[in-house]
C-alpha positions in Angstrom: 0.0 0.0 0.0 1.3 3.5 -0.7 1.3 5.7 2.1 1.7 9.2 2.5 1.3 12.3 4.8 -1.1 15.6 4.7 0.8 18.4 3.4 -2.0 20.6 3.1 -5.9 20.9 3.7 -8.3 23.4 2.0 -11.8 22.6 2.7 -13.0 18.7 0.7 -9.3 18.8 -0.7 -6.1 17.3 1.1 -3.0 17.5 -0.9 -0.5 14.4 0.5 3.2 13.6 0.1 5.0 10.4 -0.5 2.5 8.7 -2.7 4.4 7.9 -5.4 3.6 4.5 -6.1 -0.4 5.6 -5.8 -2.4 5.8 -9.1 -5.3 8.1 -10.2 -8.7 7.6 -8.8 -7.4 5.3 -6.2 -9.7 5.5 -3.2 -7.6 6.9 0.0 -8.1 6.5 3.6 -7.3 10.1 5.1 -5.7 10.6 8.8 -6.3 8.3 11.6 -9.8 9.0 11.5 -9.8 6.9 7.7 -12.1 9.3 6.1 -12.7 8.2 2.7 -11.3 9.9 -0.4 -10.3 9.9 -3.9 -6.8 10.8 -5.5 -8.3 13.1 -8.8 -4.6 14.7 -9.5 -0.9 13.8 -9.3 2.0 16.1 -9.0 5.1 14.2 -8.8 4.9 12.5 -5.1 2.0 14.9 -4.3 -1.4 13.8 -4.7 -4.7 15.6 -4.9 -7.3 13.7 -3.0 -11.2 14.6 -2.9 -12.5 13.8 0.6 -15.9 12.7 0.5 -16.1 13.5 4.4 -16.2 16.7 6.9 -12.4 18.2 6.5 -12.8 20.3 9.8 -9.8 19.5 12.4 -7.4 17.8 9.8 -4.0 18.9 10.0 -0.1 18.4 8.1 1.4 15.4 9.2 -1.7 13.1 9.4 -1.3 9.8 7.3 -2.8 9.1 3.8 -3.0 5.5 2.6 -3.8 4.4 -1.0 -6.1 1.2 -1.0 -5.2 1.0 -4.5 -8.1 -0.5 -5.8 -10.5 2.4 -7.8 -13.5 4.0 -6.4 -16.4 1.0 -7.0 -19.4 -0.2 -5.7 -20.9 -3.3 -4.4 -23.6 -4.9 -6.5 -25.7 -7.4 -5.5 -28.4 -8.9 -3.7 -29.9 -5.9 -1.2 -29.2 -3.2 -3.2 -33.3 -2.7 -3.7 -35.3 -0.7 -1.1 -31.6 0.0 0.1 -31.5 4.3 0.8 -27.5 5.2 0.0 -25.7 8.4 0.5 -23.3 9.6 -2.4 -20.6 7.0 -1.8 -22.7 3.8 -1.4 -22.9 3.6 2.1 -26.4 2.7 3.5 -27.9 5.6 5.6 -30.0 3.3 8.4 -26.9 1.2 8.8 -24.5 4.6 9.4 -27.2 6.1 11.8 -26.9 2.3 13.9 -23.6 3.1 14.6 -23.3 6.8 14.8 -26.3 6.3 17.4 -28.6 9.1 16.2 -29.3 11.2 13.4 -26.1 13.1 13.2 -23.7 10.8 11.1 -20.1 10.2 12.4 -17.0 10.8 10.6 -15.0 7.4 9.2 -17.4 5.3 9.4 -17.0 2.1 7.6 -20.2 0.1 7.1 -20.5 -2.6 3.9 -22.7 -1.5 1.1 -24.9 -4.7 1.3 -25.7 -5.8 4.0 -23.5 -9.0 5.2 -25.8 -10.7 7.2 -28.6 -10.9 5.7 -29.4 -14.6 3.5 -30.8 -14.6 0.2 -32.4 -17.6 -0.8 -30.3 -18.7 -4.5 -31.7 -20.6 -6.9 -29.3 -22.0 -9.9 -30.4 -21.6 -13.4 -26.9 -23.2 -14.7 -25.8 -26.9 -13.8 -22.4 -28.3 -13.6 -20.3 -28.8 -16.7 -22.4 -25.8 -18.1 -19.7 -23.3 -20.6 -20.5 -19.9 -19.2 -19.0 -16.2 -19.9 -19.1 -12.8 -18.3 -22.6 -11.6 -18.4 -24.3 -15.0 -18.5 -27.0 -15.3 -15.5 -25.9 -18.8 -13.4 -29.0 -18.3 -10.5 -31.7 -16.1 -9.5 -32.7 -14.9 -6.2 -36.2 -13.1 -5.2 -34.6 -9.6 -4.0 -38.6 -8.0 -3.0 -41.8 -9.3 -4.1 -41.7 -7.2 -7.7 -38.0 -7.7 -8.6 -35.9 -10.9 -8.9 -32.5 -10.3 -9.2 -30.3 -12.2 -11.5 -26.9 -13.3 -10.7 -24.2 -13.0 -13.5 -21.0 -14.3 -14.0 -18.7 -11.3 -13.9 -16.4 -9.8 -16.2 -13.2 -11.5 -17.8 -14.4 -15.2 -16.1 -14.9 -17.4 -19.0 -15.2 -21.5 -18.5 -16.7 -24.4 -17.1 -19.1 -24.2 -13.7 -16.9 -27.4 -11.7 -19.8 -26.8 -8.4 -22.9 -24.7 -8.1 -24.9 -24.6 -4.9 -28.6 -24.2 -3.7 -29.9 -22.7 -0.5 -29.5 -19.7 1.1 -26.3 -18.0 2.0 -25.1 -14.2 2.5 -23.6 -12.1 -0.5 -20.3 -13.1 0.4 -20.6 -17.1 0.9 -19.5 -19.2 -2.3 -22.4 -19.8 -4.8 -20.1 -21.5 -7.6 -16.5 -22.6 -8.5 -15.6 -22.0 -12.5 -12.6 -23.9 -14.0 -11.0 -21.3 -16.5 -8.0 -21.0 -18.0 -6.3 -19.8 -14.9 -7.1 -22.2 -12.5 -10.9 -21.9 -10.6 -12.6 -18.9 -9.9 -15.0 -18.8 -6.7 -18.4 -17.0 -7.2 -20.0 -15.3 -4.9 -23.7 -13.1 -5.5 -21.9 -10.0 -5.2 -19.3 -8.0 -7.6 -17.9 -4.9 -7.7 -17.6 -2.5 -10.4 -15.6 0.7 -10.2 -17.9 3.8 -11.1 -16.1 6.0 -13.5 -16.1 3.1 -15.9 -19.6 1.8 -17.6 -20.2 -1.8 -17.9 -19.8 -3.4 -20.8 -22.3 -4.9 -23.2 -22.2 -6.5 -26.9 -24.2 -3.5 -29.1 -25.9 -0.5 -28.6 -29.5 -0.9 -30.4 -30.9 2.1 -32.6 -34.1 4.3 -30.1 -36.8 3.1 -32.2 -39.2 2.2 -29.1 -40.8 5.5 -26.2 -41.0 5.1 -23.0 -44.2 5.2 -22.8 -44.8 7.5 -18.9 -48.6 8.1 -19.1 -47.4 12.2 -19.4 -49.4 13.5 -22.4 -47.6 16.1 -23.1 -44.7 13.8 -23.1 -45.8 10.6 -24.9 -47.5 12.8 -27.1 -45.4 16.1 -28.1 -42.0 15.7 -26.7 -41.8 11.2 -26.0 -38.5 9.9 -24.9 -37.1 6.3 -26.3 -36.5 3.5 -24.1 -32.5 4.0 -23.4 -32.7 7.5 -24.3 -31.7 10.8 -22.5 -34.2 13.5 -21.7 -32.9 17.1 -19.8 -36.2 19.1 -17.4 -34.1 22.2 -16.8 -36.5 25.4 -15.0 -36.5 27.7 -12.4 -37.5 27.2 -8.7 -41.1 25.8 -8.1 -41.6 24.8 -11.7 -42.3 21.1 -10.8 -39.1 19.7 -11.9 -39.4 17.1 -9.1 -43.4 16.4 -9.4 -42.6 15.4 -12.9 -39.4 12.7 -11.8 -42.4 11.4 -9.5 -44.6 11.1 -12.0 -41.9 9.5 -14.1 -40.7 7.0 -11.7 -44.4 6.0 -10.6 -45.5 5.3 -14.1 -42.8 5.1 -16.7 -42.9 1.8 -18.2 -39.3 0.9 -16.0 -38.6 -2.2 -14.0 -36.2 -0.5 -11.8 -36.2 3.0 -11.1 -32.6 4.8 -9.5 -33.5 7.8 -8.0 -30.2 10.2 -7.3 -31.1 13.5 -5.1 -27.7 15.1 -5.7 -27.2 18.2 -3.3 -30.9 18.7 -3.5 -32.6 20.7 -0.3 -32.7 18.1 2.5 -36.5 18.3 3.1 -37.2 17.6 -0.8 -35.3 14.5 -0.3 -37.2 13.4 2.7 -40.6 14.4 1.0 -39.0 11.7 -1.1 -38.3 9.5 1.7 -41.4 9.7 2.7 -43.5 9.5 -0.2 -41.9 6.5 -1.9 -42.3 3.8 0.1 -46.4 5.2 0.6 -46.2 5.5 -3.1 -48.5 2.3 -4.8 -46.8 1.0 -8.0 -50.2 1.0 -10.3 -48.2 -1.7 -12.2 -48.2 -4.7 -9.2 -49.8 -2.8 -6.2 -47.2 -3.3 -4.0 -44.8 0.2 -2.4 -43.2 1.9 -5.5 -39.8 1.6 -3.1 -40.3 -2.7 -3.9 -38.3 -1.7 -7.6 -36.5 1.2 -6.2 -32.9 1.9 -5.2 -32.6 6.0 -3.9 -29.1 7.7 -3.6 -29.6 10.8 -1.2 -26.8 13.2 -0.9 -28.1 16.8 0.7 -26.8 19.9 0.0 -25.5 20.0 3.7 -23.7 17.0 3.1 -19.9 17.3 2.2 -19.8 18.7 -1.4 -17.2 16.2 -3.0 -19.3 13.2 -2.5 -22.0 14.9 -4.8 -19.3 14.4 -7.8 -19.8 10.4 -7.0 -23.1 10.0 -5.9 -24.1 10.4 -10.0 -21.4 7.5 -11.1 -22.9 5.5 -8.2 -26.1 5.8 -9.0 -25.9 4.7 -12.8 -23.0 1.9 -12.0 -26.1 1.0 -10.1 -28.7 1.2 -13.2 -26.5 -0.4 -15.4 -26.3 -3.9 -13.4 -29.8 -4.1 -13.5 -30.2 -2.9 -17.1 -27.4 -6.0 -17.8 -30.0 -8.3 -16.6 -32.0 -7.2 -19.5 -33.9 -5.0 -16.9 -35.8 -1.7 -18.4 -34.2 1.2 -15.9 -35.1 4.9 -15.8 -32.4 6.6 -13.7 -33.6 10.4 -12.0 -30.8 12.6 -11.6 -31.9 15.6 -9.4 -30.3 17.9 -10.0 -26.9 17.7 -12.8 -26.5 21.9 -11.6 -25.6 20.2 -8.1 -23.2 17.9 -9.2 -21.8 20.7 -11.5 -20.8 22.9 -8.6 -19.1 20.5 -6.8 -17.2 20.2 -9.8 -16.3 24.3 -10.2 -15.9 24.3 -6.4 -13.1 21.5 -6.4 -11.7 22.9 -9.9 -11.4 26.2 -7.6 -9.7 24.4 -5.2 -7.1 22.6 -7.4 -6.4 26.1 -9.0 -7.0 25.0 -12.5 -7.9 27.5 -15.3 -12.1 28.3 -15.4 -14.2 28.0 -18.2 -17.1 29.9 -18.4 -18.8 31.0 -15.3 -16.1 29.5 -13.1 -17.2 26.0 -14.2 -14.1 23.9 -15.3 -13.1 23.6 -19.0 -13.7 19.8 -18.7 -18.0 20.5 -18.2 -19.2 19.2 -20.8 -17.0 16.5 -21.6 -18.0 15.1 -17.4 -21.6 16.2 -18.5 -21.3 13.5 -21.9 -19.6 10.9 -20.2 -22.2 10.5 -17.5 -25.4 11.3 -20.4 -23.4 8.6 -22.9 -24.0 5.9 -20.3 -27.7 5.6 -21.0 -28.6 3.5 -23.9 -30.8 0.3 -25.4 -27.9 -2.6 -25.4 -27.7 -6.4 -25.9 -26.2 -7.4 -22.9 -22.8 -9.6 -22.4 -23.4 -13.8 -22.3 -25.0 -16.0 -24.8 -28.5 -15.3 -24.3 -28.2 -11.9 -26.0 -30.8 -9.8 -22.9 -31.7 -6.5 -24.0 -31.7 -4.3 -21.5 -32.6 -0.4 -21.2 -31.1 2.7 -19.2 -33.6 5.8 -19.7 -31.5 8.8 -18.2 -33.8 11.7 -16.9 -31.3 14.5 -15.6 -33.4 17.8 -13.7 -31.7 21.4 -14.3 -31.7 24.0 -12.0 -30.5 26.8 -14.0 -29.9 29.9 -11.3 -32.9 32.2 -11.9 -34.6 30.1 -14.7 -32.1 31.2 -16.7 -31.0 28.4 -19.8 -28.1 30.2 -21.1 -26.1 29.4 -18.4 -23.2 26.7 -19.1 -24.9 23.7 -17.3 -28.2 23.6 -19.6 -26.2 24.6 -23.0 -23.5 21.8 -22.1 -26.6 19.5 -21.4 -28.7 20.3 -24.5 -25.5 19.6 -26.4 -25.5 16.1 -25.3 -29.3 15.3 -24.9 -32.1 14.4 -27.2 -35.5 15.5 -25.3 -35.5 18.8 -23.6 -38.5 19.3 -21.4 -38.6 22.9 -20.7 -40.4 24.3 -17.6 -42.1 27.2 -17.8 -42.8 29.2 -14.6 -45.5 31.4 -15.9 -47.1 28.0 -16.6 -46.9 27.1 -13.3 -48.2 30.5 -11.7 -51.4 29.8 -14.1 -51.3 26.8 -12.3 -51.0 24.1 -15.9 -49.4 21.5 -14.8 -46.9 19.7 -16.2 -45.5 22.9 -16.9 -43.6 22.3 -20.1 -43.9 25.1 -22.9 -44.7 23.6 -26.0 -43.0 26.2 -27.9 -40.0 25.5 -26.4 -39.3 22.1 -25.9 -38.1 19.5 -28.5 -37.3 15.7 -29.1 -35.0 14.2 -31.6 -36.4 10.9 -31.1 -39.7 11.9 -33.2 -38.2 10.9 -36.5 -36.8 7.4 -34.9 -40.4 6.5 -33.4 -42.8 7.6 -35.7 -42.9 3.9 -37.3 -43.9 2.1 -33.6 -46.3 5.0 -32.9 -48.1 4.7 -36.4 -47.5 0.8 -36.2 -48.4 0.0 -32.1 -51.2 2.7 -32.0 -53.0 4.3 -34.6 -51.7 4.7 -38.2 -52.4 8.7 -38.3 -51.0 9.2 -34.8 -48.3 11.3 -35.8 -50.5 13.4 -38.7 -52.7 14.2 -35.3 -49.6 15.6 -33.2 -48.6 17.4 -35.9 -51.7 19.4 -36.4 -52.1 20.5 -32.9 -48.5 21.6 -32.8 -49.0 23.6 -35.9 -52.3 25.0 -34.0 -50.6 25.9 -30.9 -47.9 27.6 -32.8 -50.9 29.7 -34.8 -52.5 30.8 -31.4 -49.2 31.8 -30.0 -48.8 34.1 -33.5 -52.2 35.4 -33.0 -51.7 36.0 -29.4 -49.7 38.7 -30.1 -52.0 40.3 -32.6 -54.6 39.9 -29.7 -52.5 41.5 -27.1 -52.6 44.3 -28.9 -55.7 45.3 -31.2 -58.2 42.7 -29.2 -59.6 39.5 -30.5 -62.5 41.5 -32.2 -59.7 41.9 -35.2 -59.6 38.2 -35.9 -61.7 36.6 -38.9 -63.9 33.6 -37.7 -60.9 31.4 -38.8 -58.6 32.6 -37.0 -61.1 32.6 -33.7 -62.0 29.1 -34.4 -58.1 28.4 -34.6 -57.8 30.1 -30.5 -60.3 28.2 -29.6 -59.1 25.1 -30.4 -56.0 25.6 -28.7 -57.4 26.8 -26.3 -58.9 23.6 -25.8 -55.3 21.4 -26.4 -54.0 23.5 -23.9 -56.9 22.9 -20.9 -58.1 19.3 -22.2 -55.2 17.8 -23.6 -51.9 19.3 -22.7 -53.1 20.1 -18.7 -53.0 16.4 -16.4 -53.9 16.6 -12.8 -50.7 14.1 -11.0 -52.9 13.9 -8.3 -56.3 12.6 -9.9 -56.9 8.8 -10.0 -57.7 8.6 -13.6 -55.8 11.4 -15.0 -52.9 10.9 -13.5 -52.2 8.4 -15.9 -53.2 8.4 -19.4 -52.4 5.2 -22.6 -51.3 5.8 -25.8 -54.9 4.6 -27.0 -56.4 7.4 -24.6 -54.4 9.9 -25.9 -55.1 9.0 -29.5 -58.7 9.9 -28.6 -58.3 13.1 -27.0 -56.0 14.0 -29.9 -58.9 12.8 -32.3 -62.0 14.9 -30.4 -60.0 18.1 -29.9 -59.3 17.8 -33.9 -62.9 16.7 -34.9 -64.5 20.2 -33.3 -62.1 21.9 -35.2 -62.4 20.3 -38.3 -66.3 20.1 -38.6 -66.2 24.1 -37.0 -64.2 25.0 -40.0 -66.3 22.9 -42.3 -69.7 24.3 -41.0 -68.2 27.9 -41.1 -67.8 28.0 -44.5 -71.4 26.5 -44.7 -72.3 29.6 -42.8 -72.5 28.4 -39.1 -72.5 31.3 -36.9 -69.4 31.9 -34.9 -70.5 32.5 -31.3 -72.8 29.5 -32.1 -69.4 27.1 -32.9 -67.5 28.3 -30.1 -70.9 27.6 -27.4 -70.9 24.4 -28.5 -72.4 22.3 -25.3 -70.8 19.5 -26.3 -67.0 20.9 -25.6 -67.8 20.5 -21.7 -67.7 16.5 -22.9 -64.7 17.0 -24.8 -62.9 18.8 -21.9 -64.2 15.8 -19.6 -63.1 13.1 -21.7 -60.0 12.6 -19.5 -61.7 11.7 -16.8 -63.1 8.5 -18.2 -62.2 5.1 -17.6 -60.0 2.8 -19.7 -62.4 0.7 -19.6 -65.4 3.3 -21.0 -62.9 5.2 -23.2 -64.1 3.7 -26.9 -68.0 3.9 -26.2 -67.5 7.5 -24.8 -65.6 8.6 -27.5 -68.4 7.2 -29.8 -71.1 9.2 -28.0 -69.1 12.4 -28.1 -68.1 12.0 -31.8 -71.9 12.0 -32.4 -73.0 14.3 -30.2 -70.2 16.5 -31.1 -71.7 15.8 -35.6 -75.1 16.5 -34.8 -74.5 20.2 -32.6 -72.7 21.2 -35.3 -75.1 20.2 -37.9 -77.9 21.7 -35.9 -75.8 25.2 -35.9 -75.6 25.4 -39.8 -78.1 28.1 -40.7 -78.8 29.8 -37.4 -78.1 33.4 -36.2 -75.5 34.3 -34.3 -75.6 35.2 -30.9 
């Protein structure tokens, strides 16, 4: 082991001498209280070390020692339900031994638990060939997820013993004869963070994730594996929407990082989760859930690892052929522990005092997300959705940490916070917002839903774009200069906006919406707007197309059951024919 002494200490940075023979990103044990650090620069014998603990009371002199083994985590059997601070070390376990809610410096506590026996069933036999990534037993980790154990990376030959029965994450599961003598298994492995696990191929994002959001599977959808940015100002429902995500996003497994977020958020979270029902197995929403939470009063440097831990994390489960959607809240968090230990080191700032290496730190992380073919002979497909919140200071998108972000990802959710005041919820301007995937996943949308699915989005964006034109011609001459066209065209948005586009999170059938739902809404907003505009040029009055009783119907539409939704729809379609009709010829009023 290389060992060294503290030369200097300046707040979540030690810089140590005599450690030579140490190598980057080798985790550290600092002074004789072994707080736990990082080494992220060498100088000759001098090293750089992040401390992931409380500095205070360190002095020169106090010894450094170089583990030499990288920053990784434990993966494994446990790691579901399980509530982790930035580094991977469970929160109830440190608050056993720190004996209250104040956490102790240095403590060392396993990141699964070692006591605990999982019951492991084989799914290989002796004498089987296996590789790295092939699945050799299962065990039942909660009532919803069933974990599946892999032979890890670079062991390649024949299983020579395989038990049955339960035993902890450490005990000796199987013995493989390779090339280099026998390899003992175990349920656990360990994977060091900064580097992603490998796989055979990345697939193309032909397929959404479908989330129940309309204005998300509809406008702006995300693909399975792909990477979606919700940057907006304070109280915009950046973290209502995550919920929403994780409750009802078609994902097996849901990683949800809180990364220097306001403590009471993240116990909101805490709290919530576990109360939370999953609509998909009605069991607690924390039964598929694994939850990093690292404050903002927690030391600063550990928010720079909590987000490799927590996708190290999703990408063992997405191995297993697993669908994950990860929640980073918020990548503005992590990016100023980065620009506050770039300030520290003294290196040269980019813009804004954020290091010159933001971006490429911002792509590394974003670039882990993906729809792969996993490693072994099966061939599992597997999915990492990554979700990353922005919290731009003062709403404002300009700044380096959205641009470097919308450089890298393919759905940007923009929050609006005059949306929100007007209380429309989700609040993501249409106007603004964007997804690259469209083009990829307008086959499966026409193909899995409804051939003319993506005709219908298209016209309501287009109308939504001609009210926010008129909208200025309103602002200032009144609607009384618009031709009947043009009303008819407000109106409809109008109704996109309050009947479509607005979803109440916290109403039991709107809450979540299908893809055959939303084709319907899509098609009655369109059908009063088509038949209006037909019937106008038949000489309906205006003020009789707009009073239309039938529009309450349309605006209530949500609120019907899956079940009801195609008989409904038929009764409003006819209903909505025959008012019109019956306006052709009258006065206006």
């Amino acid at each position: 082991m290389s060992k060294g002494t503290i030369k200097k200490v300046a707040g979540p940075l030690v810089i140590a001498e005599g450690m030579r023979d140490a190598n980057m990103f080798d985790v550290v044990r600092v002074s004789n209280q072994r707080l736990i650090g990082e080494i992220i620069e060498m100088h000759g014998d001098e090293a750089s070390v992040q401390v992931y603990e409380e500095t205070s009371g360190l002095g020169p002199g106090e010894p450094v020692v170089s583990m030499e083994v990288p920053m990784s985590v434990e993966l494994g059997p446990g790691l579901i339900t399980s509530i982790y601070d930035g580094i991977q070390r469970p929160l109830d376990d440190i608050m056993k031994v720190s004996g209250g809610n104040s956490l102790k410096r240095g403590v060392e506590v396993p990141s699964l638990k070692r006591d605990l026996k999982w019951e492991f069933v084989p799914t290989a036999k002796v004498g089987d060939e296996v590789e790295a990534g092939d699945i050799f037993g299962t065990v039942q980790e909660t009532q919803v997820v069933q974990q599946k154990i892999m032979i890890p990376y670079g062991v390649k030959g024949t299983i020579k013993e395989i038990k049955s029965g339960e035993f902890t994450v450490e005990d000796v599961v199987a013995v493989v004869t390779t090339e280099d003598g026998d390899k003992e298994l175990t349920m656990m492995q360990k994977w060091p963070v900064r580097k992603g696990r490998p796989y055979q191929k990345k697939l193309p994002p032909q397929m959404p994730l479908v989330t129940g959001q309309r204005v998300v599977d509809a406008f702006f959808p995300i693909a399975k594996g792909g990477v979606a940015a919700v940057p907006g100002p304070f109280g915009s429902g950046k973290t209502v929407i995550q919920h929403q995500l994780a409750k009802w996003a078609e994902a097996d497994i849901v990683v949800y990082i809180g990364c220097g977020e306001r403590g009471n958020e993240m116990t909101d979270v805490l709290n919530e989760f576990p109360e939370l029902k999953d609509p998909k197995t009605g069991q607690s929403l924390m039964q598929r859930t694994v939850l990093i939470a690292n404050t903002s009063d927690m030391p600063v440097a550990a928010r720079e690892a909590s987000i490799y831990t927590g996708i190290t994390i999703a990408e063992y489960f997405r191995d297993m052929g697993y669908s994950v959607a990860l929640m980073a809240d918020s990548t503005s968090r992590w990016a100023e522990a980065l620009r506050e230990m770039s300030g520290r080191l003294e290196e040269m700032p980019g813009e804004e005092g954020y290091p010159a290496y933001l971006g490429s730190r911002l792509a590394q992380f974003y670039e882990r997300a993906g729809h792969v073919v996993s490693l072994g002979k099966e061939g599992r497909e597997g999915a990492l959705s990554v979700i990353g919140a922005v919290s731009p200071p003062g709403g404002d998108i300009s700044e380096p940490v959205s641009q470097a972000t919308l450089r890298i990802v393919k759905v940007f959710w923009g929050l609006d916070s005059a949306l929100a005041y007007k209380r429309h919820f989700p609040a993501i301007n249409w106007l603004n917002s964007y997804s690259l995937y469209l083009d990829d996943m307008e086959a499966w949308f026409n193909e899995n839903v409804e051939a003319d699915w993506m005709d219908c989005r298209q016209k309501m964006m287009s109308l939504l774009q001609d009210e926010a034109e008129l909208d200025e011609i309103v602002k200032m001459v009144g609607m009384d200069a618009l031709g009947p066209v043009d009303r008819l065209k407000m109106e409809a948005a109008r109704s996109i906006r309050e009947d479509f586009l607005h979803q109440n999170s916290f109403h039991e059938i709107d809450t979540y919406t299908s893809l055959r739902k939303q084709y319907l809404m899509m098609k009655l907003v369109m059908a009063y707007y088509d038949e209006a505009i037909a019937a106008l040029d038949e000489g309906a009055p205006m003020g009789a197309l707009i009073g239309l009783a039938v529009r309450e119907r349309i605006g209530r539409y949500k609120y019907t059951l899956e079940t009801d939704i195609d008989e409904e729809f038929k009764k409003i379609s006819e209903e909505l024919s025959m008012e019109i009709a019956n306006t052709i010829g009258k006065e206006d009023f």
